[in-house]
Backbone bond lengths (Angstrom), bond angles and torsions (degrees), N, CA, C in turn:
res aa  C-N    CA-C-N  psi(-1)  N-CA   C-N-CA  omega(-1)  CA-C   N-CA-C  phi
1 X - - - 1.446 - - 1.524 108.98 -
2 X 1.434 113.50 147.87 1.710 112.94 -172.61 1.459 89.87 -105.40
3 X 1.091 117.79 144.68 1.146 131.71 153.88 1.102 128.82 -98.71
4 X 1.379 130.27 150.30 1.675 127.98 171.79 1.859 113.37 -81.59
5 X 1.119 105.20 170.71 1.514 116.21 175.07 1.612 109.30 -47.48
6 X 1.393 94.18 -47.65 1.998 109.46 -168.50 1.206 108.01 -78.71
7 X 1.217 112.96 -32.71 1.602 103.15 -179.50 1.478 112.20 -58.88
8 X 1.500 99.34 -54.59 1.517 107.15 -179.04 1.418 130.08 -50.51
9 X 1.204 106.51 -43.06 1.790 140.00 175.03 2.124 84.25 -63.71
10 X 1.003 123.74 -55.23 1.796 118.01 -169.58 1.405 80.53 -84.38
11 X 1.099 160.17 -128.42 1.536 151.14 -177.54 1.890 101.21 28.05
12 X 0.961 90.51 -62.33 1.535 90.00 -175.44 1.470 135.53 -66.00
13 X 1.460 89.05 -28.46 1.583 106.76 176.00 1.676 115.76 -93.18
14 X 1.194 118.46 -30.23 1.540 126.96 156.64 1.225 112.75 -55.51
15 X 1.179 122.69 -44.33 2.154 113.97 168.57 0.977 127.05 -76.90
16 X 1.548 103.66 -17.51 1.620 91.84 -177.64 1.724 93.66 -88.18
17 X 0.901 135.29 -13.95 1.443 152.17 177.27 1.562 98.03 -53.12
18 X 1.403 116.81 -55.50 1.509 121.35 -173.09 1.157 117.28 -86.33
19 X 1.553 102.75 -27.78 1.713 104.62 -168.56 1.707 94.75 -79.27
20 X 1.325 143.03 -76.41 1.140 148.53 142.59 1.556 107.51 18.71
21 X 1.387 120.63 -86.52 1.437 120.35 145.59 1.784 137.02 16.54
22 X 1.590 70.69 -70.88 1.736 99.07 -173.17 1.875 96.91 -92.91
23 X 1.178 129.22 -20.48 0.934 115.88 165.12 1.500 129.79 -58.12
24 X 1.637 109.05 -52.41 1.156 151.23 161.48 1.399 108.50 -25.90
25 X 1.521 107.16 -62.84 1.615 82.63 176.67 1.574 127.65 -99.24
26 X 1.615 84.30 -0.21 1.559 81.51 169.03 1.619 122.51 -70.98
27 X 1.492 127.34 -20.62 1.017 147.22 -169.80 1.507 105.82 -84.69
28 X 1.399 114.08 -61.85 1.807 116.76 158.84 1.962 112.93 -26.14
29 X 1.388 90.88 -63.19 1.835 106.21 -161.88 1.588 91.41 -46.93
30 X 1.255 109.62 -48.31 1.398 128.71 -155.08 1.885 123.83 -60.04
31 X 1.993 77.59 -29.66 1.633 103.87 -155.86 1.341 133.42 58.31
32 X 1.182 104.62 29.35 1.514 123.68 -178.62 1.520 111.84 -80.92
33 X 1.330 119.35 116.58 1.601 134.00 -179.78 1.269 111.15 -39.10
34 X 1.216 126.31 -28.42 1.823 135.80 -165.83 1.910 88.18 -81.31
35 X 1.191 127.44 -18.46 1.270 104.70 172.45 1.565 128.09 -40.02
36 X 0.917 107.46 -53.45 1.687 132.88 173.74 1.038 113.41 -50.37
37 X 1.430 123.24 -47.24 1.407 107.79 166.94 1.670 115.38 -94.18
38 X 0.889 125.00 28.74 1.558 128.66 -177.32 1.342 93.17 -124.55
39 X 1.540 132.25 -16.92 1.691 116.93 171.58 1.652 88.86 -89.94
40 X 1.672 138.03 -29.81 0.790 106.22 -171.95 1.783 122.23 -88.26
41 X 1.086 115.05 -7.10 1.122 119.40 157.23 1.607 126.49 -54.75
42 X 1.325 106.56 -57.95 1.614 115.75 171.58 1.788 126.67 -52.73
43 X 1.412 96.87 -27.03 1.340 118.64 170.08 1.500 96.30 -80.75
44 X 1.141 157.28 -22.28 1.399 151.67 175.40 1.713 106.92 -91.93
45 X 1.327 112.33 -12.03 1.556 116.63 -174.43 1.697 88.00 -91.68
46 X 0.652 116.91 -39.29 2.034 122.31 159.49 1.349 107.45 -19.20
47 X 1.336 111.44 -70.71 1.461 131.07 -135.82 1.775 87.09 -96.03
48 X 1.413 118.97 -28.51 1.404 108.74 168.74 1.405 119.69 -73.91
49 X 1.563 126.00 -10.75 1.404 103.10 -152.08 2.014 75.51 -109.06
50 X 1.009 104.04 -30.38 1.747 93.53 179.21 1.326 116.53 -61.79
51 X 1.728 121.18 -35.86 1.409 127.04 156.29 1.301 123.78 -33.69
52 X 1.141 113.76 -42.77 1.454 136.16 -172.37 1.528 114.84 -65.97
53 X 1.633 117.51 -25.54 1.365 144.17 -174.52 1.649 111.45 -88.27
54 X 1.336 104.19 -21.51 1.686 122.79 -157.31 1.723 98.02 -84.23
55 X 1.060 127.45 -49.56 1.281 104.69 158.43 1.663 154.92 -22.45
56 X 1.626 79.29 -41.42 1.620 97.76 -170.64 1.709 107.51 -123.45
57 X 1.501 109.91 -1.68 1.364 84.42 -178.70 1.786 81.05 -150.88
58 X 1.315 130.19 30.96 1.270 110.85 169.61 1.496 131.28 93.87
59 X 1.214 113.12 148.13 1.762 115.34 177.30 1.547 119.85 -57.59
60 X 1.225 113.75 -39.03 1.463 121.55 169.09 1.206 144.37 -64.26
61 X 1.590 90.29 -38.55 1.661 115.81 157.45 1.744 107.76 -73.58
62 X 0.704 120.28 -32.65 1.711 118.21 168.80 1.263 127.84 -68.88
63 X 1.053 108.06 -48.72 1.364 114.94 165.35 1.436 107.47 -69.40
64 X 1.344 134.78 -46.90 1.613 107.10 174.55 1.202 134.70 -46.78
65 X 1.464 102.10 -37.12 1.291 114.10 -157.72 2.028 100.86 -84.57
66 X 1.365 102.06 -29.81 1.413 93.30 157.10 1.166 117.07 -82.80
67 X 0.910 140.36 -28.20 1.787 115.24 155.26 0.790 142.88 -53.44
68 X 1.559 124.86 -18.49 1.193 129.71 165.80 1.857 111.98 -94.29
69 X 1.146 99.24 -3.58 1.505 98.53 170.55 1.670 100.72 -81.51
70 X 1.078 123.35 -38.26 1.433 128.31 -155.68 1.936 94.24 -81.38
71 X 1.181 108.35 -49.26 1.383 118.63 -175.01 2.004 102.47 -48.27
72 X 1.260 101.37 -37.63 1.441 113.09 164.97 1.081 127.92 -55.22
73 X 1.527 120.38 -57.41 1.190 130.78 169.27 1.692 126.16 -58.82
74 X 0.940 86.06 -19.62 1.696 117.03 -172.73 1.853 100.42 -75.40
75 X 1.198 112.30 -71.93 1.153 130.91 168.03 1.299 127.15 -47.91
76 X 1.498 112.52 -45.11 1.640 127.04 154.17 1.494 105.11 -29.73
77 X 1.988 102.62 -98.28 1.300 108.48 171.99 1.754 123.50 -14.80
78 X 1.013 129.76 -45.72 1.693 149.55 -170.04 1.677 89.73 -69.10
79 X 0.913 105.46 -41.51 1.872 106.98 -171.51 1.160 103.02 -62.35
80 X 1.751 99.50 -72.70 1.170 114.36 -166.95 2.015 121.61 -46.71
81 X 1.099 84.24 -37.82 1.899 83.43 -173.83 1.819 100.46 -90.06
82 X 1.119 96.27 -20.98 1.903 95.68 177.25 1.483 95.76 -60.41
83 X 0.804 118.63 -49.82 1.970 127.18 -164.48 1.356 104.92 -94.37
84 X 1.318 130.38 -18.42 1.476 117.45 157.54 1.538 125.92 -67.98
85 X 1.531 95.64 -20.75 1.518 104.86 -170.38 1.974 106.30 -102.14
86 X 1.654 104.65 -0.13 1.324 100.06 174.32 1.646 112.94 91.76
87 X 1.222 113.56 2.63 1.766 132.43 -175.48 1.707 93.97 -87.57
88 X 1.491 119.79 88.96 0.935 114.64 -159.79 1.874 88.39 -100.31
89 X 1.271 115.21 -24.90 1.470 105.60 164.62 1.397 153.98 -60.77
90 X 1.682 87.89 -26.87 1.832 119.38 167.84 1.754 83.91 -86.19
91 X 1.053 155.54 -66.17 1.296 141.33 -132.00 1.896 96.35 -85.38
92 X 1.475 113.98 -7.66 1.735 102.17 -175.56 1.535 86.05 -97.73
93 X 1.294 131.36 -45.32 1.346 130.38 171.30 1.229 112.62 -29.04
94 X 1.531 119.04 -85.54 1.209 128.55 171.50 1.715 121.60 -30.97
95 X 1.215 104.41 -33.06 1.588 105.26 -170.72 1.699 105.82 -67.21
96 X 1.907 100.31 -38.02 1.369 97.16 -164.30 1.300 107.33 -93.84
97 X 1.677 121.09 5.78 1.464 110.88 157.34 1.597 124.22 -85.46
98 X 1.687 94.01 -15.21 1.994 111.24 161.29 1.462 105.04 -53.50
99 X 1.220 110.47 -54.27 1.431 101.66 -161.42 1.771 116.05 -72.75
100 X 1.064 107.07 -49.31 1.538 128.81 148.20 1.793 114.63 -5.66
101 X 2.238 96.30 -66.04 1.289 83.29 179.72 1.501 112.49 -90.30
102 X 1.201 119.87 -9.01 1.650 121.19 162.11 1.520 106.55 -21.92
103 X 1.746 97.47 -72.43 1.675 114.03 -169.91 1.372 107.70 -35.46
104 X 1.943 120.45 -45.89 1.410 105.51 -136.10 1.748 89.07 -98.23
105 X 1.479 104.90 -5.82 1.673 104.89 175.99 1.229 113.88 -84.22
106 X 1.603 136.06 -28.26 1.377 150.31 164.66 1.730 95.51 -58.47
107 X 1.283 129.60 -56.98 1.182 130.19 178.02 1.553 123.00 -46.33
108 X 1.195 93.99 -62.93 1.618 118.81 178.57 1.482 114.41 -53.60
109 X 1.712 105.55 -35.70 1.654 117.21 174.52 1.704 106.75 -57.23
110 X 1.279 95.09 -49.51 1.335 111.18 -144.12 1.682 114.98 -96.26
111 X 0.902 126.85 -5.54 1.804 146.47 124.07 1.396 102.61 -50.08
112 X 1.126 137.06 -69.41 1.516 122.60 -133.06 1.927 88.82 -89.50
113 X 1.033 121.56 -25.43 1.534 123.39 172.60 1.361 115.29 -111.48
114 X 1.423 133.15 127.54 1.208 126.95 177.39 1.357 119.21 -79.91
115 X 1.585 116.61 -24.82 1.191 127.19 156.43 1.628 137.69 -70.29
116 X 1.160 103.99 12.22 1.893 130.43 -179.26 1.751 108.63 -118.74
117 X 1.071 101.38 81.93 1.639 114.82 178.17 1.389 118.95 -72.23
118 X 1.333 114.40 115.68 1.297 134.51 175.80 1.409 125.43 -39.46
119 X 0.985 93.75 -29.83 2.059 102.67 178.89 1.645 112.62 -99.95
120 X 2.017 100.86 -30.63 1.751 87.50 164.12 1.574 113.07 -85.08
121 X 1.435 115.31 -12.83 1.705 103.40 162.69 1.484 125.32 -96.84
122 X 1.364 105.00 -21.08 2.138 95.19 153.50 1.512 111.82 -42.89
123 X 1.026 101.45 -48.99 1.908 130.91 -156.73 1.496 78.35 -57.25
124 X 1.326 136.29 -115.71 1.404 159.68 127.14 1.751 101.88 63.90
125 X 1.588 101.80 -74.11 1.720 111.18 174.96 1.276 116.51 -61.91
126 X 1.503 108.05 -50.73 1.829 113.11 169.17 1.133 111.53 -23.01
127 X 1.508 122.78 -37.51 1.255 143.90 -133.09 1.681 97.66 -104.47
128 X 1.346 99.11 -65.36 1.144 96.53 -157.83 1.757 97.32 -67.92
129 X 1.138 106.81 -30.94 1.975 114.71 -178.48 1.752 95.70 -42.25
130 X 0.987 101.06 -53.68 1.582 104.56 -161.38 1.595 110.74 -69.41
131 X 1.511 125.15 -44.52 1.317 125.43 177.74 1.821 101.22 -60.70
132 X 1.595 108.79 -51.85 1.284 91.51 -174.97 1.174 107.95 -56.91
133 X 2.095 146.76 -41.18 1.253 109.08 -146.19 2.140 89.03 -101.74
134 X 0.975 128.94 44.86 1.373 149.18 147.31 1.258 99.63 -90.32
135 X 0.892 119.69 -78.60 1.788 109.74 -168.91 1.567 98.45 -46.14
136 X 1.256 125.25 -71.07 0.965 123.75 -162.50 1.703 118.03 -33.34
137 X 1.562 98.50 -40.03 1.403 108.58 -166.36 1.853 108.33 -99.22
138 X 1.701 109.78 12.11 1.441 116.45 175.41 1.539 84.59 -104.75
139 X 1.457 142.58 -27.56 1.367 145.34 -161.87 1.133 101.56 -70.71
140 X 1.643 120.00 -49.45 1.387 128.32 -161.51 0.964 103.85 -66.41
141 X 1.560 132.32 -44.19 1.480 153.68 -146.58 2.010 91.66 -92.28
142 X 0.621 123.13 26.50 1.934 104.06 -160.92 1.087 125.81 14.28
143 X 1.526 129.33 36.75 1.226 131.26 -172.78 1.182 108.22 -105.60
144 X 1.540 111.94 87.42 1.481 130.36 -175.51 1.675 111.63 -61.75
145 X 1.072 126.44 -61.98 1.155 137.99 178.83 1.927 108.80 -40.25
146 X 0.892 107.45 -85.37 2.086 102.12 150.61 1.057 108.12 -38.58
147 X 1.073 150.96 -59.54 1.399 121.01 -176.69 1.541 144.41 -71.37
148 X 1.792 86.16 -27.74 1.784 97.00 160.38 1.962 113.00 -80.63
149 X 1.311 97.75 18.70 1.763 94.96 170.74 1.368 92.77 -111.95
150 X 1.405 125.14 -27.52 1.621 110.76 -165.26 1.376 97.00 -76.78
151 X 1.605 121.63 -57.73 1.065 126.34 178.38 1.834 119.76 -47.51
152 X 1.421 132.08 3.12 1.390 145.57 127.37 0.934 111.11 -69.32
153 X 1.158 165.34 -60.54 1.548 171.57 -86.30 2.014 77.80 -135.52
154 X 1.424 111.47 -81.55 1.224 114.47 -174.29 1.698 129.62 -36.56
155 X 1.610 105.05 -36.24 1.687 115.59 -172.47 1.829 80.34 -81.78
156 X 1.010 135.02 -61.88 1.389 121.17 172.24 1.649 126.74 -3.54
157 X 1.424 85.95 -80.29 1.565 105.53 176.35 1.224 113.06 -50.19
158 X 1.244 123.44 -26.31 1.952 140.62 -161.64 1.765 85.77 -84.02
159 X 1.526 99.85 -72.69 1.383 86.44 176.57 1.416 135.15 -53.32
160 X 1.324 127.09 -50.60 1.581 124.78 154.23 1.618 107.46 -33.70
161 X 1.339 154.95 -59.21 0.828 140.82 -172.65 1.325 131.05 -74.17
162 X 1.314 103.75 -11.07 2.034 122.33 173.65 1.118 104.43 -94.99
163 X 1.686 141.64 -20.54 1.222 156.10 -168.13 1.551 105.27 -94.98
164 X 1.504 118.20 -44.97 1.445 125.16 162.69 1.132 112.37 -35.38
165 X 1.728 100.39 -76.04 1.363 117.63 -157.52 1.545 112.72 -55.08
166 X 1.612 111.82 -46.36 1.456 115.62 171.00 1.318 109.48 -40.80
167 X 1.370 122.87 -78.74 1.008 122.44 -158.53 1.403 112.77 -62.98
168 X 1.154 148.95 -22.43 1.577 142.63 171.24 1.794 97.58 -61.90
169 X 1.213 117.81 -38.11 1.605 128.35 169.05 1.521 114.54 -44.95
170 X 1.326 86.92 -54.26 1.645 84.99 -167.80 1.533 110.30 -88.59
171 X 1.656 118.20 -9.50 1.342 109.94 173.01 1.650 120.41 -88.68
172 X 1.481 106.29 4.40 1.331 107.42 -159.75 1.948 89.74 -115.07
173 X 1.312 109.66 -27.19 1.251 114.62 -151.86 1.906 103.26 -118.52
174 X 1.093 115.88 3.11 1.517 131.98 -171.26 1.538 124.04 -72.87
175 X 1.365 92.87 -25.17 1.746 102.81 171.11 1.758 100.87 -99.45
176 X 1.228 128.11 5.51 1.555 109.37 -163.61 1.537 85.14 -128.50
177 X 0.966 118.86 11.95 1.943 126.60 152.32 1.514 101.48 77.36
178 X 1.765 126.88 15.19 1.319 110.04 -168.38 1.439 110.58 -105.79
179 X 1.304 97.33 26.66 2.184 102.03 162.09 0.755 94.85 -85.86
180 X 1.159 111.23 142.87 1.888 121.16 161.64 1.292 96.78 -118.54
């Protein structure tokens, strides 16, 4: 299969999205100082994939959509150390403001492209919510072996979701020559 420039470039930015992720809490569990800069990195993998949107749908639309990526990441982190530390009440909280911003990013997708369906990107985040807080909870456990399957399961989903997004791109945007 050929791929385009963008796919790869959204391919690219969806893994580092997960891998980052998966760094993240391995570095938390760990208590390793590089946490901090590995949420702040991932929070900058935000600001690339909404960039990535700015072409075709504008400064405003970019910036939302990284905000609500970041609001994610944001919320992630909140999980992750709520449930490292055994705060199993902040971590159900937190989960159901995860899911929450799932909705308004499936939403937000799925307005601004007519070709980005709301129920295959609810579907999609559900998804990815759940592999991450599996990993999270194969991380805690040292159960490497489960976790290097979730973390497949997860680049999956990364790809399904960079593969989406392309393609609503390229079906909406294919006669006006701006796939690359």
């Amino acid at each position: 299969m050929i791929y385009t420039r963008l796919q790869n470039v959204l391919r690219k930015l969806w893994f580092e999205h997960v891998s980052l992720t998966r760094r993240y809490i391995q570095a938390v569990i760990a208590n390793n100082p590089s946490a901090n800069s590995i949420a702040s990195r991932l929070l900058k993998n935000q600001d690339y994939i909404g960039d990535l949107i700015r072409p075709y749908y504008g400064n405003t639309a970019a910036k939302q959509l990284a905000l609500l990526l970041r609001e994610h990441i944001t919320i992630a982190s909140h999980i992750v150390n709520a449930t490292k530390l055994g705060n199993t009440s902040l971590a159900n909280s937190k989960e159901k403001d995860w899911s929450i911003n799932a909705d308004k990013i499936a939403s937000f997708i799925a307005n601004t492209n007519a070709y980005w369906n709301i129920g295959a990107w609810r579907a999609m985040l559900r998804e990815h919510l759940r592999l991450t807080k599996l990993e999270l909870s194969t991380e805690l456990k040292r159960d490497i072996s489960t976790s290097s399957s979730v973390y497949n399961q997860i680049r999956a989903n990364a790809t399904q979701m960079a593969d989406t997004m392309y393609n609503g791109l390229d079906r909406q945007f294919r006669a006006t020559k701006l796939i690359l």
